[in-house]
C-alpha positions as CSV (number, residue, x, y, z in Angstrom):
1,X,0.0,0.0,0.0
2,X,1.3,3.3,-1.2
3,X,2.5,5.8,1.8
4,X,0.6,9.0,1.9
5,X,2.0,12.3,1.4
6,X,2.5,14.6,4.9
7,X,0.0,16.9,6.0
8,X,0.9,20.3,5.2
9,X,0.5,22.5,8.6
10,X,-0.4,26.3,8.1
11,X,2.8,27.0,9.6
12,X,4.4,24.7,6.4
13,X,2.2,26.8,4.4
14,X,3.0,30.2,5.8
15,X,6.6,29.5,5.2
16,X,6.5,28.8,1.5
17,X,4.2,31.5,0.9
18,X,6.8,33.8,2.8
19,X,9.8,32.0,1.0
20,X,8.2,32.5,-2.5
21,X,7.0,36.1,-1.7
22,X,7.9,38.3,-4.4
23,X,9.0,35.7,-7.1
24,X,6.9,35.7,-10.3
25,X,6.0,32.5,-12.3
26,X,8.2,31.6,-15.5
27,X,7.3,31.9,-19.0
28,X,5.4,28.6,-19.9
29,X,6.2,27.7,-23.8
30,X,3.5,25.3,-25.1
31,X,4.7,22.0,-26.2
32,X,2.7,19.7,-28.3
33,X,3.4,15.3,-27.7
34,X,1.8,13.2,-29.8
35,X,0.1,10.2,-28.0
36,X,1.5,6.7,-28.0
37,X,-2.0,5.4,-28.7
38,X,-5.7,6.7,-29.4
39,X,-7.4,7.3,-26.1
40,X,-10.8,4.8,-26.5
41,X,-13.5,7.6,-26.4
42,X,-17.1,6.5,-25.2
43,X,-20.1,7.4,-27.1
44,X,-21.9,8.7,-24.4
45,X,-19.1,11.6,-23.2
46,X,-17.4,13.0,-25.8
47,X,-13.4,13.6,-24.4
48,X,-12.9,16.9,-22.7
49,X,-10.8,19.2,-25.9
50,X,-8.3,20.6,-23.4
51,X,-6.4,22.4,-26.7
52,X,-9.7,25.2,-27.1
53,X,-9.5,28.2,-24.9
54,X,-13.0,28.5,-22.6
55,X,-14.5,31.3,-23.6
56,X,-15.5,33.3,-20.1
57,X,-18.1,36.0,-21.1
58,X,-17.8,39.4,-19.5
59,X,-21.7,39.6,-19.2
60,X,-23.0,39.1,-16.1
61,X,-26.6,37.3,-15.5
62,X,-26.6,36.4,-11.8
63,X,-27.2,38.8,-9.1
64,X,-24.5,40.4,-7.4
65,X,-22.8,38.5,-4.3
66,X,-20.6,39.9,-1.2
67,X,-17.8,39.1,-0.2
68,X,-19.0,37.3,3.0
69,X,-21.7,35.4,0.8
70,X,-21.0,31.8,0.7
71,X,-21.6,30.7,-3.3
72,X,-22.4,26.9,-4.6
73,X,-23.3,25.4,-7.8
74,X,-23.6,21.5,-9.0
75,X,-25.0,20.5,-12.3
76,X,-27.4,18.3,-12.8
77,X,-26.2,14.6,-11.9
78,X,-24.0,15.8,-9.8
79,X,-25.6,14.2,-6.1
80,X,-25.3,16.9,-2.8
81,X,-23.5,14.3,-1.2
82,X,-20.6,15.4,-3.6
83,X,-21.3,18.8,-3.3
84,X,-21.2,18.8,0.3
85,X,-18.3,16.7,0.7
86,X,-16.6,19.4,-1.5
87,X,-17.6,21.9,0.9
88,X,-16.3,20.5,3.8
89,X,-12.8,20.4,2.2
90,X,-13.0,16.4,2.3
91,X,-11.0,15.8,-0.9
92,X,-8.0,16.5,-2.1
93,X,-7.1,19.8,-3.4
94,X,-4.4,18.7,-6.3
95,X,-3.7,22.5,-7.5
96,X,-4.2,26.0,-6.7
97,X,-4.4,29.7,-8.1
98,X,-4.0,32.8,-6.5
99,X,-6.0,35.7,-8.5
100,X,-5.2,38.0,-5.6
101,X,-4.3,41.7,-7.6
102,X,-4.9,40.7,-10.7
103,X,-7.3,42.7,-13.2
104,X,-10.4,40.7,-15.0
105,X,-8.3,40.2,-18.2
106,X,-4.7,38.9,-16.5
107,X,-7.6,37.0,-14.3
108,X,-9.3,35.7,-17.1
109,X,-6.0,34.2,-18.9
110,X,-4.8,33.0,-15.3
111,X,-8.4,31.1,-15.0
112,X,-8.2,29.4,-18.2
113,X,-4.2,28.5,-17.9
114,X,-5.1,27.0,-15.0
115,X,-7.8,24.9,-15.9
116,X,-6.3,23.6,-19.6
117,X,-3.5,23.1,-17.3
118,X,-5.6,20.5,-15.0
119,X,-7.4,19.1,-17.3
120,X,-4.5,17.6,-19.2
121,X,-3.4,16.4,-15.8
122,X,-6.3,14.8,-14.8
123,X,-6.8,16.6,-11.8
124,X,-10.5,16.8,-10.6
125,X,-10.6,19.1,-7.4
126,X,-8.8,22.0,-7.6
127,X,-8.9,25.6,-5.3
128,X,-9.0,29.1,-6.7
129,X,-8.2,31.8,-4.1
130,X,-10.4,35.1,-5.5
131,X,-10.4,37.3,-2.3
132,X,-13.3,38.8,-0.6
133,X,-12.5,42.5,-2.4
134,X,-13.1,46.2,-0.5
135,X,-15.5,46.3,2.2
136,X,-17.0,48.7,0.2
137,X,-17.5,47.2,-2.9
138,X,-18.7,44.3,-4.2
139,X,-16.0,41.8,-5.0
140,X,-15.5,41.8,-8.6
141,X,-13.0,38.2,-9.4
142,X,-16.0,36.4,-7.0
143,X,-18.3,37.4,-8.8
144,X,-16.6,36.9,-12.3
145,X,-16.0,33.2,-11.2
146,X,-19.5,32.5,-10.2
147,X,-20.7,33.5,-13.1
148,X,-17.4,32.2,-15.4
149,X,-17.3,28.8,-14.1
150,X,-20.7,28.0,-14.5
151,X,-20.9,28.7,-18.1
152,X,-17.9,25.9,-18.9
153,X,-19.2,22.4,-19.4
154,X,-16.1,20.8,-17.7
155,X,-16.7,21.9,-14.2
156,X,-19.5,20.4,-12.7
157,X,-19.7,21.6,-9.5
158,X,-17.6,24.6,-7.3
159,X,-19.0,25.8,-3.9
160,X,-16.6,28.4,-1.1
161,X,-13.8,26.9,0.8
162,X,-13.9,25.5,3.8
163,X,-12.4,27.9,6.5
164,X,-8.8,26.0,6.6
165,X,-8.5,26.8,2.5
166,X,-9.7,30.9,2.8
167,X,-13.6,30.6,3.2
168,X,-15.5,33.0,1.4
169,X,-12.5,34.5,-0.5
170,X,-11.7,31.1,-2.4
171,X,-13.9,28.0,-4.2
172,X,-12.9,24.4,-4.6
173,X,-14.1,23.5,-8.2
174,X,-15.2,20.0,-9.3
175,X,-13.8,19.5,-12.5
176,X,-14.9,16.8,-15.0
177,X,-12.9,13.9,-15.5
178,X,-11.1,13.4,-18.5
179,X,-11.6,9.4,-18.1
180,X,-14.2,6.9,-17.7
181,X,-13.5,6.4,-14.4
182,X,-16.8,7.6,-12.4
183,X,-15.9,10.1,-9.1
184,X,-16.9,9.4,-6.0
């Protein structure tokens, strides 16, 4: 039986986020690799194109959330004992982004990076940190995401973080699984 990885404490955390403070992420050049073999596609689910951009719309059609509101959202199929296991923080978070000062357009390209990026690695939950913005305003990348993330067909569910992972300034996302295999 495989070991499993060490717990990260908050302390751990604090550290690297003080050790890394400053440092800006390198230049990632696109490589293309052929596969070995056709991946066997089902009939049913067409296979996730991780090449296309998502397209995140800057129209907004939901109403306007705070930053202490707590936001959720599961497509159909998807059952609330998923969705509230994903609240709770009880899986794995395999990635994370930080969208703290950045503009909607540098947000926008980080956001769909990030979720080409985990898609071709198979990851399925993944965390993205948006703040909770001014007290004065409403927060503006919170709002974005809850309305971006529900219009892309390969997340099917997203919900605020537990308090451990930043609350009501971040989301887990559920991301569709780029295999057969079923999540549970």
């Amino acid at each position: 039986m495989p070991k499993k990885p060490p717990k990260i404490t908050l302390e751990d955390l604090a550290a690297f986020h003080k050790a890394v403070e400053g440092t800006v992420p390198l230049a990632r050049k696109k490589a293309r690799v052929a596969p070995v073999h056709a991946p066997k596609s089902s009939p049913r689910r067409p296979a996730v194109d991780t090449k296309e951009p998502f397209h995140l719309s800057d129209a907004l059609h939901l109403d306007i959330v705070s930053g202490e509101d707590f936001i959720s959202y599961k497509r159909d199929g998807i059952s609330n004992k998923i969705l509230r296991k994903l609240r709770k923080g009880q899986y794995n978070v395999e990635a994370k982004l930080d969208l703290h000062g950045m503009s909607i357009e540098e947000a926008r390209t980080a956001i769909n990076h990030f979720l080409q990026h985990c898609l071709h690695e198979r990851m399925r939950v993944v965390l993205i940190v948006h703040g909770k913005g001014s007290h004065s305003e409403a927060p503006i990348l919170k709002n974005k995401l809850n309305h971006w993330l529900r219009e892309l067909n390969v997340v099917l569910a997203f919900c605020s973080a537990a308090p451990f992972r930043g609350s009501r300034g971040a989301i887990y996302v559920l991301l569709k699984n780029t295999t057969e295999e079923k999540f549970a």
